[in-house]
SEPA-998228 format. One record per residue: residue in one letter; x, y negated, z negated of N, C-alpha, C, O in turn. Coordinates in steps of 0.001 Angstrom, whole numbers. Example, Ala and Ser with C-alpha at 12.3 -4.5 7.8 and 13.67 -1.06 7.14 Angstrom:
! residues 2
  type      n.X      n.Y      n.Z     ca.X     ca.Y     ca.Z      c.X      c.Y      c.Z      o.X      o.Y      o.Z
     a    13190     5690    -7800    12300     4500    -7800    13200     3300    -7800    14236     3319    -8465
     s    12850     2250    -7080    13670     1060    -7140    12900      -30    -7870    13409    -1138    -8039
END
This chain:
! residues 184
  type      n.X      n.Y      n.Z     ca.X     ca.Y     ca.Z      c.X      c.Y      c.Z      o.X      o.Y      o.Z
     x   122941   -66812  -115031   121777   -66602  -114191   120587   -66290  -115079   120671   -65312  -115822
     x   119121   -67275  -115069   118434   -67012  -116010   117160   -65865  -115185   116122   -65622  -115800
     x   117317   -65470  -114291   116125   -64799  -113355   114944   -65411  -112892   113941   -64822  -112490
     x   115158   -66892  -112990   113953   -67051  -112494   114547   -67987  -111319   115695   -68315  -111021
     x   113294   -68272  -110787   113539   -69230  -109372   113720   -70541  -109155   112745   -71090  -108642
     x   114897   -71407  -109437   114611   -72429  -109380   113630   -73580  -108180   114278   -73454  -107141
     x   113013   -74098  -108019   112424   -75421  -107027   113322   -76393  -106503   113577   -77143  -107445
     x   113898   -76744  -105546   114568   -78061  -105308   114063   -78744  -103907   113898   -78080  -102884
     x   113867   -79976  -103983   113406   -80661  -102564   114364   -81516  -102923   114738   -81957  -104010
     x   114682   -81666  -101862   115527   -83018  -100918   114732   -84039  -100826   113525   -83923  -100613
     x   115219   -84927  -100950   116904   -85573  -101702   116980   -85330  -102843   116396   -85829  -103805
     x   118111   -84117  -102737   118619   -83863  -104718   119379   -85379  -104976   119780   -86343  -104323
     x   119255   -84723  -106919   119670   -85330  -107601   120376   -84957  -108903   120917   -83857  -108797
     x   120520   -85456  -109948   121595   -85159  -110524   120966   -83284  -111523   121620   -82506  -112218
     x   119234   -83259  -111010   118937   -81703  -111365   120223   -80425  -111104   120651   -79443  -111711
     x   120542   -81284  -109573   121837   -80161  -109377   123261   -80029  -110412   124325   -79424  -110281
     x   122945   -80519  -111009   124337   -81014  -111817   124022   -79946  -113094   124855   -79677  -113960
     x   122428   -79304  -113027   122808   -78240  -114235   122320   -76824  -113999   121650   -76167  -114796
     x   122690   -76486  -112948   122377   -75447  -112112   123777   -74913  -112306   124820   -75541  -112489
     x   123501   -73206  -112197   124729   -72560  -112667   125020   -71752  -111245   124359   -71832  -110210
     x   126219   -70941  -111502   126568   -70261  -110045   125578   -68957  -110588   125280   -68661  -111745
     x   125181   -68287  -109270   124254   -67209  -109465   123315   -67679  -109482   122543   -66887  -108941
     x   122772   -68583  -109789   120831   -68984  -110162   120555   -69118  -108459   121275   -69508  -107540
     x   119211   -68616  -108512   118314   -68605  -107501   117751   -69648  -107198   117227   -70175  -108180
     x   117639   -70119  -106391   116870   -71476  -105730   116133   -71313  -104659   116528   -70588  -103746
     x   115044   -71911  -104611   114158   -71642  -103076   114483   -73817  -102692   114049   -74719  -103407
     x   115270   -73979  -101493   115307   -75391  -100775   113845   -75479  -100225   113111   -74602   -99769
     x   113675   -76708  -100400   112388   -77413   -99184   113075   -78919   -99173   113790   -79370  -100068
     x   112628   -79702   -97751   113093   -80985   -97362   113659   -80879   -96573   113842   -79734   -96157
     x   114161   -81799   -96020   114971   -81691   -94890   116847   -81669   -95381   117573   -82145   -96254
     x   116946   -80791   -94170   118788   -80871   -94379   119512   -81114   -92792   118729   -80933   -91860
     x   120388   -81355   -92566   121243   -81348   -91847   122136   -80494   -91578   122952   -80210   -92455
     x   122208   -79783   -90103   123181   -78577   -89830   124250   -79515   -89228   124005   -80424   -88435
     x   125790   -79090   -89832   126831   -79640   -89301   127923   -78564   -89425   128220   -78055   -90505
     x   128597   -78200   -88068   129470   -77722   -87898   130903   -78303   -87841   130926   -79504   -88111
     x   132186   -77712   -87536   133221   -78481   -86886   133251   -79703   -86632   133534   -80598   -87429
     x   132936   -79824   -85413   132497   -80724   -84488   132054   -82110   -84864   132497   -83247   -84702
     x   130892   -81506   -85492   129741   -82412   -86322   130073   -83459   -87293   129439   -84457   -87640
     x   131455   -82902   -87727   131842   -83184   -89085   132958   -84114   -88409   132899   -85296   -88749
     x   133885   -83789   -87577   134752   -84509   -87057   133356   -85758   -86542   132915   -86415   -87484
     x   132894   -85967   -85509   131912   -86829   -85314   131833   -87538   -85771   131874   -88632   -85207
     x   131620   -87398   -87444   130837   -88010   -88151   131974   -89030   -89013   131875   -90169   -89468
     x   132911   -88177   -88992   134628   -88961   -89963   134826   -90091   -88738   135511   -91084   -88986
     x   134239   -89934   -87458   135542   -90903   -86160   133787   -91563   -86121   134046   -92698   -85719
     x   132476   -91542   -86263   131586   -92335   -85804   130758   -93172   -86662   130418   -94337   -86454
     x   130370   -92138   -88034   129940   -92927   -89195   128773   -91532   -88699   128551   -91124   -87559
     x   128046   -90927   -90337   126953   -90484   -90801   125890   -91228   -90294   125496   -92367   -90546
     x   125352   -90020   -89228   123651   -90603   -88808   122588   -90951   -89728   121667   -91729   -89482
     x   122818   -90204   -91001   121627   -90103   -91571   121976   -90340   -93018   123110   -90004   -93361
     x   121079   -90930   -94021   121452   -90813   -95630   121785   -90473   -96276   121033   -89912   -97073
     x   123296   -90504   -96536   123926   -88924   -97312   123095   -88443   -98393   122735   -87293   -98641
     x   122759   -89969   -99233   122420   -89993  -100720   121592   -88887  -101028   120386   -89113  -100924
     x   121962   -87635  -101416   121073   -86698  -102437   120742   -85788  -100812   119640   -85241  -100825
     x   121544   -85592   -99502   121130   -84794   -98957   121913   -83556   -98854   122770   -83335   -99711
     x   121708   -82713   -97884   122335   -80929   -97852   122419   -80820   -96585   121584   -80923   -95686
     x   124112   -80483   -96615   124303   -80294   -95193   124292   -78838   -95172   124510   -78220   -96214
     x   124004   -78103   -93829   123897   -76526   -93551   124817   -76597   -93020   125115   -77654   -92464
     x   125656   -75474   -92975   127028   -74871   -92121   126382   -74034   -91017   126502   -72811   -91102
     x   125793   -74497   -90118   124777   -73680   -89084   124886   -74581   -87911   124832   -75788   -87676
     x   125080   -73362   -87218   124772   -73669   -84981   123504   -72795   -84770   123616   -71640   -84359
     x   121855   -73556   -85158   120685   -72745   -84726   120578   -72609   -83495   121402   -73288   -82883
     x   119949   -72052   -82909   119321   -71566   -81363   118006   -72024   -81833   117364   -71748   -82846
     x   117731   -72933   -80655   116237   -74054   -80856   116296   -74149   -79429   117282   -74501   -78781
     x   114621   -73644   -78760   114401   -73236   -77748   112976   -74014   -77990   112356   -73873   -79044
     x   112593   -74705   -77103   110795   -75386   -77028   111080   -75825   -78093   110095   -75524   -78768
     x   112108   -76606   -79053   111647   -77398   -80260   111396   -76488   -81546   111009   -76911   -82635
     x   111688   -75151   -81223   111486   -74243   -82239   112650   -73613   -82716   113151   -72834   -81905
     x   113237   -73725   -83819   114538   -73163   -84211   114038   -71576   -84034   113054   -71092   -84594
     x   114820   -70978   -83248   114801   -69261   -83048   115650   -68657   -84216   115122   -67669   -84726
     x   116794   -69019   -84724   117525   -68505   -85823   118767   -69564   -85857   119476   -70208   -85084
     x   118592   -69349   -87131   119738   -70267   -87807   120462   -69471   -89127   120177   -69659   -90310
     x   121184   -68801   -88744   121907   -68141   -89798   123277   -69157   -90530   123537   -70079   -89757
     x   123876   -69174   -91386   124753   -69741   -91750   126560   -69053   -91081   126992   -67906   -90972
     x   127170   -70412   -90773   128166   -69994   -90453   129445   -70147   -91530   129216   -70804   -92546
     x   130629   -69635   -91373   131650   -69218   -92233   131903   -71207   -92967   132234   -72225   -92358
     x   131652   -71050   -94040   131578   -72531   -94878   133486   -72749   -94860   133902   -73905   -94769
     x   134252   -71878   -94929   135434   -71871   -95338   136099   -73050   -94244   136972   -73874   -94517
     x   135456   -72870   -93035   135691   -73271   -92088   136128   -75188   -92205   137093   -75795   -91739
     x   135150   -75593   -92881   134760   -76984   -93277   135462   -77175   -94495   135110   -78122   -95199
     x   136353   -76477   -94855   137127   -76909   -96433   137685   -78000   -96229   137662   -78669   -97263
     x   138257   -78594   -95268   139104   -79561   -95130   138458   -80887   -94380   139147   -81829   -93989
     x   136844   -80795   -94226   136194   -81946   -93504   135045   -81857   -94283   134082   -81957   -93524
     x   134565   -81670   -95829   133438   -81996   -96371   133696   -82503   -97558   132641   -82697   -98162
     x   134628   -82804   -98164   135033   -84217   -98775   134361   -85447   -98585   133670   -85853   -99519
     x   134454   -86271   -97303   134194   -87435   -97069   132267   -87464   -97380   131605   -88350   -97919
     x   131845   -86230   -96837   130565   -85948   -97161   129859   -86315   -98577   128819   -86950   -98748
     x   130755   -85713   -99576   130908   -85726  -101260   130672   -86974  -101645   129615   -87291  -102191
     x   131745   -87901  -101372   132178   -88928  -101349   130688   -89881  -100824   130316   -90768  -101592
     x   130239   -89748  -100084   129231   -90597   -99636   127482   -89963  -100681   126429   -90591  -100569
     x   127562   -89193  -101219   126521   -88835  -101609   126186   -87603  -101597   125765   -87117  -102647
     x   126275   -86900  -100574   125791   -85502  -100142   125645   -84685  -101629   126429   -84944  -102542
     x   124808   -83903  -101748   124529   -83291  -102859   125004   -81465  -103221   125499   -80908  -104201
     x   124498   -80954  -101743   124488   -79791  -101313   124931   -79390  -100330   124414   -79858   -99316
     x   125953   -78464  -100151   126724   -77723   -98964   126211   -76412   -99019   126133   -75852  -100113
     x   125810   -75784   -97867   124794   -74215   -97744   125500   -74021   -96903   125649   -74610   -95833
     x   126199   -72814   -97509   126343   -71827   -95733   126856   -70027   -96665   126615   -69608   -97797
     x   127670   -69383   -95392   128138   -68688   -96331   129540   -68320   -96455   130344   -68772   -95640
     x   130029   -67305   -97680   131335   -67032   -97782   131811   -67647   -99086   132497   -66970   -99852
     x   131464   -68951   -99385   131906   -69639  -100119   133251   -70917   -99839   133430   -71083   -98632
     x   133728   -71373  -100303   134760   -72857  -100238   136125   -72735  -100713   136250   -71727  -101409
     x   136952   -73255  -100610   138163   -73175  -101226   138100   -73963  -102469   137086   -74531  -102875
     x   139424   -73961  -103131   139324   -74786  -104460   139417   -76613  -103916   138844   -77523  -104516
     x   139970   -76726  -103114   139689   -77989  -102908   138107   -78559  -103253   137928   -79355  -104175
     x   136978   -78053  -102399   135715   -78219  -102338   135250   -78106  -103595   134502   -78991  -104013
     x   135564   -77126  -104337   135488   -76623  -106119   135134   -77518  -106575   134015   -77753  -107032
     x   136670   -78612  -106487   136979   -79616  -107181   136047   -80788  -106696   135611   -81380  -107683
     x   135681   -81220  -105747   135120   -82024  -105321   133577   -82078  -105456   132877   -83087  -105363
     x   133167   -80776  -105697   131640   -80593  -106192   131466   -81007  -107575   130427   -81542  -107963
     x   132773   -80696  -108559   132703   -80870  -110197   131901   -82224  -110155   132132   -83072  -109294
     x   131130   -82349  -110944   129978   -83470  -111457   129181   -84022  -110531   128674   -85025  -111033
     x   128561   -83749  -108638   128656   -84041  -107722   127536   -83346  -107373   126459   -83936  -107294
     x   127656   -81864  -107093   126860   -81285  -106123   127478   -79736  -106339   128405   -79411  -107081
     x   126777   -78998  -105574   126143   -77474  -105451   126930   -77257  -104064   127004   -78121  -103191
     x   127617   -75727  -103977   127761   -75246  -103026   126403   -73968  -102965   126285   -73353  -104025
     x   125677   -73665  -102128   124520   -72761  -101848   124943   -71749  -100932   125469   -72042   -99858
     x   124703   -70364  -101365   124934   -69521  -100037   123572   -68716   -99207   122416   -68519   -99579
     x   123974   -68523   -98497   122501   -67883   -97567   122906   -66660   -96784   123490   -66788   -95708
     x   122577   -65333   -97354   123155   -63997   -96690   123256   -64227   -95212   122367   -64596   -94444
     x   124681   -63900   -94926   124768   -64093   -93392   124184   -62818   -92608   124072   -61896   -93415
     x   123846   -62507   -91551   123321   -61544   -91097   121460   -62065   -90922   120583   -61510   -90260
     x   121372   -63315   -91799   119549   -63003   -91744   119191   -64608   -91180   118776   -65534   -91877
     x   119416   -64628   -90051   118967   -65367   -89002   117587   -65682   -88624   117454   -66899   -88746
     x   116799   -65290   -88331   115667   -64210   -88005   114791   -65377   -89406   114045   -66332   -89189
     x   115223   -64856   -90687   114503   -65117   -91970   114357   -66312   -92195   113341   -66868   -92611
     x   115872   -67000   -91802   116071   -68686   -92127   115080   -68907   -90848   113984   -68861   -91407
     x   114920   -69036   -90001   114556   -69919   -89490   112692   -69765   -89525   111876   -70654   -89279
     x   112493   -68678   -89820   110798   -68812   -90325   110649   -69256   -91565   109655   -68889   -92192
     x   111705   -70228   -92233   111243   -71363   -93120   111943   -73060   -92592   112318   -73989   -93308
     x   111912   -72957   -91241   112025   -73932   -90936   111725   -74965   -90067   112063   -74607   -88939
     x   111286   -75994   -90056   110779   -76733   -88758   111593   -77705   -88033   111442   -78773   -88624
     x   112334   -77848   -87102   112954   -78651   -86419   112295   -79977   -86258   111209   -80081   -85689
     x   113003   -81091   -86802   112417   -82307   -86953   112948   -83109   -86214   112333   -84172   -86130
     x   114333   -82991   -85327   114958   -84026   -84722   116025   -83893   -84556   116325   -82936   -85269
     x   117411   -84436   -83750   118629   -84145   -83315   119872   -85198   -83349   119577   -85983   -82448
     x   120913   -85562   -83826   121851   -86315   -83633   122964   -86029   -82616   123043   -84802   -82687
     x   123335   -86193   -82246   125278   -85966   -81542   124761   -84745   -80805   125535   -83788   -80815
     x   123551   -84575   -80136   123243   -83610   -79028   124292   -83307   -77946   124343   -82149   -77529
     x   125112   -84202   -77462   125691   -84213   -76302   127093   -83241   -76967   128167   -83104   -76382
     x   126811   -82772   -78025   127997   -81898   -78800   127714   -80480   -78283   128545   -79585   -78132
     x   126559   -80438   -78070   125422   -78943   -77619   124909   -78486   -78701   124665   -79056   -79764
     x   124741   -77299   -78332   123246   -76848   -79511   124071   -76277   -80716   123388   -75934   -81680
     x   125253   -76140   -80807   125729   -75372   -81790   126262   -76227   -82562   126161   -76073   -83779
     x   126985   -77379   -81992   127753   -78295   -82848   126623   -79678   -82777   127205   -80726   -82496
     x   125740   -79757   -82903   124942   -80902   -82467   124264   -81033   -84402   124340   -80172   -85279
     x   123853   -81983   -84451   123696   -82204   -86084   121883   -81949   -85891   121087   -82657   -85275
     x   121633   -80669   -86673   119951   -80975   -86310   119186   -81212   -87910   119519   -80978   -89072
     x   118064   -81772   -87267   116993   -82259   -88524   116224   -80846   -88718   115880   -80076   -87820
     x   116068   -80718   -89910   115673   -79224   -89949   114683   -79443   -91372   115242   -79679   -92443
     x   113184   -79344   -91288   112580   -79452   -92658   112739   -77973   -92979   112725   -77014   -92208
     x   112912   -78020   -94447   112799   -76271   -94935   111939   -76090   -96139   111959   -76888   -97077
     x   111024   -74804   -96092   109578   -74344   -97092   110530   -73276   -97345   110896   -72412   -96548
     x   110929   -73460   -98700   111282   -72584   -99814   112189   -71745   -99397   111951   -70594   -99763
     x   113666   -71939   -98427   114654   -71643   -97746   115245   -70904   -99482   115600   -71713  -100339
     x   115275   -69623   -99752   116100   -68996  -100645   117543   -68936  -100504   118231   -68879   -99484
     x   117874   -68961  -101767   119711   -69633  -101626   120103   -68953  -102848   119329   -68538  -103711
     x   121508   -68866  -102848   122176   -68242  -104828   123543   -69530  -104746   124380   -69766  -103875
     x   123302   -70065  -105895   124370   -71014  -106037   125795   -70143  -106089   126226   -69200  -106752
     x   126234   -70922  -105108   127542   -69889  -104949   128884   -70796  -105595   129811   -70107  -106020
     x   128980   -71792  -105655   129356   -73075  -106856   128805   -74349  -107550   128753   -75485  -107079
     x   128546   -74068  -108343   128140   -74955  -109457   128994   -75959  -109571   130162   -75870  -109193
     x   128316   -77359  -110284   129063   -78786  -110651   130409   -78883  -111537   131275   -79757  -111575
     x   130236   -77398  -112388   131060   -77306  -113315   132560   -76606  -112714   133602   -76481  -113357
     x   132309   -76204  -111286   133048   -75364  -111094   133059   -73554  -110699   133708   -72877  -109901
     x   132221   -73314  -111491   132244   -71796  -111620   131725   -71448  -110130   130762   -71960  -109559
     x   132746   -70284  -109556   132327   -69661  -108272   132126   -68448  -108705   132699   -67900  -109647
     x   130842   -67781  -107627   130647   -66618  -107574   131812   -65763  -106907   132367   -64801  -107439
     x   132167   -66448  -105255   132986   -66128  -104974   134281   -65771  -105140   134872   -64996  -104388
     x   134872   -66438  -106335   136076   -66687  -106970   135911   -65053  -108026   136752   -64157  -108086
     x   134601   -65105  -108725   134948   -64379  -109621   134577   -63037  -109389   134674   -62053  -110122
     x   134147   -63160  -108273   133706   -61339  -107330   135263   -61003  -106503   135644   -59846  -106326
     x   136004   -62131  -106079   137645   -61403  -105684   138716   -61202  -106731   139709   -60475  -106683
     x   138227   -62137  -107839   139178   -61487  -108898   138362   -60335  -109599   139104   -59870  -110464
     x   137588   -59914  -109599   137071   -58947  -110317   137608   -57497  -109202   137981   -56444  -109719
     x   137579   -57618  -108192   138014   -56558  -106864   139153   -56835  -107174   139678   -55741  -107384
     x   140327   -58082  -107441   141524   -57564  -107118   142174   -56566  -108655   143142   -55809  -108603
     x   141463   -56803  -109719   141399   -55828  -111168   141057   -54739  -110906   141727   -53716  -111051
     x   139917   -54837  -110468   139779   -53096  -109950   140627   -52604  -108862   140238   -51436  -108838
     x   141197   -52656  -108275   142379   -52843  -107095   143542   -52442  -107987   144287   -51573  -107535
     x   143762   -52857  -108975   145330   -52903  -109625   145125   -51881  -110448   146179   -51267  -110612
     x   144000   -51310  -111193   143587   -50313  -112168   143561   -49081  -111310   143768   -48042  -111937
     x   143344   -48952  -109956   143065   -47650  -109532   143965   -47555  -108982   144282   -46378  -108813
     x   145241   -48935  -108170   146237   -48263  -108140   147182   -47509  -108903   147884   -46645  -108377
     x   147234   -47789  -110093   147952   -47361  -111336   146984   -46041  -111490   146824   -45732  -112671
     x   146495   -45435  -110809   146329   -44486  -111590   146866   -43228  -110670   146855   -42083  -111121
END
């Protein structure tokens, strides 16, 4: 982590490929929120939109008059087993929070960025964002794929291209301290 802030607009590119876990990033551009649902959808219908160099959000916003009210990130773990095919087509960036399993790990190596976004701050995300448009609506508002432009959406790389998780190395660091204080 060098302390400073990285810049990224959409459609990334291979910039993500030297971005470390921990570094700071502020997103702008548009991304795509896809849940469950969204993701199944998209494996049985075909990708609405350009994977190449885009970022899907792990988010069900509340968008009322065309105005996203909050969009907090939902549990990414959730999608370990349906954001592959995503990879595979281009996608650059996966945002949500919690972090990924090693499957996803592996599938980001030379590829793309997993991004996290403190869960709890709903409220914050969505006063950097403008609702631009909607896919697979008839899914409803939570599982529905939305167009979402974002001004300087703050993020901490939570896996890097190379691999390295934050997540990974904040539960092995707890389960060491865990084993040291039981022994004592």
């Amino acid at each position: 982590m060098t302390g400073k802030v990285v810049q990224l607009h959409t459609p990334l590119g291979e910039e993500v490929l030297s971005l470390n876990s921990g570094d700071h990033v502020e997103l702008s551009g548009i991304v795509y929120t896809a849940r469950d649902e969204a993701h199944m959808r998209m494996q049985e219908d075909g990708i609405p939109f350009n994977p190449q160099g885009a970022a899907i959000y792990h988010c069900g916003p509340v968008v009322q008059d065309n105005r996203i009210i909050a969009a907090g990130p939902t549990t990414s773990a959730r999608m370990n087993e349906l954001s592959g095919f995503l990879l595979d087509r281009g996608v650059r960036a996966l945002i949500g929070k919690g972090g990924m399993g090693e499957r996803v790990r592996e599938q980001l190596k030379n590829r793309g960025v997993y991004l996290a976004f403190t869960g709890g701050c709903a409220a914050l995300a969505s006063s950097h964002m403008t609702r631009k448009g909607v896919f697979f609506e008839d899914l409803g508002m939570a599982e529905a794929i939305w167009i979402i432009e974002l001004d300087c959406l703050p993020l901490v790389v939570g896996i890097d291209a190379q691999g390295n998780d934050i997540f990974d190395a904040v539960m092995k660091h707890a389960n060491q301290e865990y084993e040291r204080y039981r022994k004592l």
